[in-house]
C-alpha angles and dihedrals in degrees: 000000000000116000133344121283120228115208115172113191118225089209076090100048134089108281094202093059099036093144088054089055095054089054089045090058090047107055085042085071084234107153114219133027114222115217102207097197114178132175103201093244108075082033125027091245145066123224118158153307139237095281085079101045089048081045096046087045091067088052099042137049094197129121111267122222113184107190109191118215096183145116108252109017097178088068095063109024098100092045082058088047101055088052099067112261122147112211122020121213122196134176124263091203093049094051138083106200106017099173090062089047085056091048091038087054096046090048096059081057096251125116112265129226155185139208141189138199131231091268100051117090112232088235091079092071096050095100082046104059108079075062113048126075085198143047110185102188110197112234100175119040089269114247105076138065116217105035127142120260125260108223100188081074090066092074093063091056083058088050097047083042092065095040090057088049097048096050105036098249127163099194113135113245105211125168132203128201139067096008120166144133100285093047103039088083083055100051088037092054096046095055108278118154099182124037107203106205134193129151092030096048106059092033095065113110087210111037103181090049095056104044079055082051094050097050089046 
């Protein structure tokens, strides 16, 4: 599916210095800026709403991903829309009717996606998949920056691999939990597109030097 794609998550970052963090991804040449919002309810914390992301999108040109970890996600996608944010992730596990959500998304104009959590098989997804840009496969339980990596999960972003193949698909597998640089080649091996990063990111001394590491 063409290179890597970089996707450090702000969830990691200062908040008091959101704006700087933003700067800081995108002189990393990193591609994407992952938006981690959460409610408190479908994950135990509480992170922003779309005033930040319509506030970060006058100080970046990258593109926005704005992966909702909330409870009813049909209630707040076009708020994130508005905003500015380019692709808009939701939960399969958080929504009712999922295939309308898709349809709703690509309607505003934005790229849709789903995500699932550790618990949740990849098959579920499989009368979903002709309708969604982006798979984020959790590869963590969602509410905390820093944790260590599942690797069982990693065995759903091979399944989902081969679906796409089989079926001529072009949606992005993407995961989400525990990246650094010791597990990237993993995800990547097993058939990530997009690598969301958080600790590691904005721990690296040299930024730039380690989003080129993590595509090599």
């Amino acid at each position: 599916m063409g290179k890597t794609i970089i996707a450090p998550s702000v969830l990691s970052a200062d908040f008091a210095d959101l704006g700087g963090a933003a700067d800081q991804i995108g002189v990393s040449g990193a591609d994407w800026i992952h938006l981690d919002v959460m409610d408190g309810q479908f994950v135990p914390n509480l992170t922003f709403g779309p005033k930040l992301v319509r506030d970060l999108r006058r100080r970046s040109q990258a593109f926005f991903d704005a992966h909702l970890m909330v409870q009813t996600p049909d209630r707040i996608v076009r708020a994130f829309a508005d905003a500015g944010a380019d692709a808009i992730t939701f939960h399969l596990e958080a929504a009712v009717h999922p295939h309308r959500l898709l349809q709703n998304i690509r309607d505003l104009g934005k790229k849709a996606g789903i995500s699932i959590v550790p618990s949740t098989p990849a098959g579920m997804l499989s009368e979903l998949l002709p309708f969604v840009d982006l798979i984020l496969i959790m590869t963590v339980n969602p509410g905390f920056g820093g944790q260590h990596i599942i690797p069982e999960c990693l065995d759903k972003v091979r399944f989902l691999a081969e679906e796409r193949q089989k079926r001529g698909l072009e949606c992005l597998l993407s995961v989400d939990g525990g990246i650094n640089g010791e597990t990237a080649a993993s995800a990547i091996a097993a058939g990530a597109d997009v690598l969301v990063i958080g600790s590691a990111f904005f721990a690296a001394k040299d930024k730039a030097s380690f989003v080129s590491q993590l595509r090599t």
